[in-house]
Residue, then its C-alpha position, 0 to 999 in steps of 0.5 A: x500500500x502507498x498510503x499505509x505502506x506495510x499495514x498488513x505487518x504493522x504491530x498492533x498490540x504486538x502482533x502484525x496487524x495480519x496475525x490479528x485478523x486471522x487470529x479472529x475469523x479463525x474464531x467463527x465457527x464455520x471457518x475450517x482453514x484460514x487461507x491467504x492468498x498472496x503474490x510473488x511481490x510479497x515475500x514478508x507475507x510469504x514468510x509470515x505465513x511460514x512464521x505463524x504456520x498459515x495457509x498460503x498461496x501465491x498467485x497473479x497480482x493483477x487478476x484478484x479472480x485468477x488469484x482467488x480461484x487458484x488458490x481455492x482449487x489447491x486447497x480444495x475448498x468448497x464454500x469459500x469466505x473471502x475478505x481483503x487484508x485490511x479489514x483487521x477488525x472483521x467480526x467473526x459471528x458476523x462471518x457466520x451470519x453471512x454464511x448461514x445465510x449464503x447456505x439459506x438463500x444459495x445465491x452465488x455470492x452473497x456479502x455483507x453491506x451497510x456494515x461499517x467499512x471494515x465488515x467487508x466479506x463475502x461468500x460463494x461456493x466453488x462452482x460459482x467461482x469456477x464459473x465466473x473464472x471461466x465466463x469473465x474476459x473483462x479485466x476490471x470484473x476480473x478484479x471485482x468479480x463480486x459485482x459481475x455476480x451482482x450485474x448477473x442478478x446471483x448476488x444477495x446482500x446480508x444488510x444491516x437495517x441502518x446504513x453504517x458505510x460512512x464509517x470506515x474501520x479499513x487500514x487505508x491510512x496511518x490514522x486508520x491503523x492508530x484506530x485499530x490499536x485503540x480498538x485492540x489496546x480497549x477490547x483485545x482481550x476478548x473476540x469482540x464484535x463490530x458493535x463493540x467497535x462501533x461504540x469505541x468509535x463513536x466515543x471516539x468521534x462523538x458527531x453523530x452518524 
């Protein structure tokens, strides 16, 4: 990242922020195997991956479908929930609601919205993104396969009743990554949820939403 160059092995609470979000979502009961899917042009997540003994793969920078199919098919997952590297407070029970309604309703992708940003994931199963890797060309849907899926009508959204979305928790920024140590130096010492976090943050930024 240029804006937050390192983020995802930046200490938090003495862990890199990475540890941290694997550490969580490992607690959501649905969860089977943390997998991160990395490139070539990132040998520390390689070697923290080794370090902390996390499931890995390594695949194309640019095309995130190719990626993310890849390294699916070499661990031979089956329903896959997958959220990006900078989303460190990502609550696991929220994870297992977003499953349990994927497997409720059996579109093929579905994702959580209007959670703050930071509550980012979605779920699809093999099939599904055996499917869209085969189907997409276009090089930017290859990149937000998530939203060809919605194009297509095969996307439900897991929505919280009031839009939250203008809260961003992303490590996008230094600032970003100074709020998530608040947030682990305040509540890590427990798996805490995103309304937990949405508490801190508003004592934090007491104006209203």
């Amino acid at each position: 990242s240029t804006r937050c160059p390192g983020k995802a092995l930046a200490d938090v609470c003495g862990k890199p922020a990475l540890y941290q979000m694997v550490n969580r979502i490992r607690q959501a009961n649905y969860i089977h195997d943390v997998v991160i899917a990395t490139t070539e042009d990132s040998p520390r997540i390689i070697d923290f991956c080794k370090e902390y003994n996390i499931s890995y793969s390594v695949g194309d920078v640019d095309d995130i479908l190719d990626r993310t199919y890849q390294c699916a098919r070499e661990h031979k997952l089956d329903v896959i929930a997958r959220s990006w590297g900078d989303c460190i407070v990502l609550d696991p029970f929220l994870v297992n609601e977003l499953i349990n309604d994927h497997l409720s309703f059996g579109y093929d992708y579905t994702y959580l919205i209007g959670y703050p940003k930071g509550q980012n994931a979605g779920v699809l199963e093999f099939d599904a993104l055996e499917y869209a890797w085969k189907t997409i060309e276009d090089r930017q849907w290859r990149l937000w396969f998530q939203r060809w899926f919605a194009k297509q009508g095969k996307a439900r959204g897991y929505s919280y009743y009031k839009p939250l979305d203008s809260i961003s928790w992303c490590v996008d920024y230094p600032k970003d990554l100074e709020f998530t140590r608040k947030v682990f130096e305040a509540l890590g010492d427990h798996i805490f949820t995103w309304e937990e976090v949405l508490e801190l943050w508003l004592k934090l930024n007491p104006s209203p939403i």
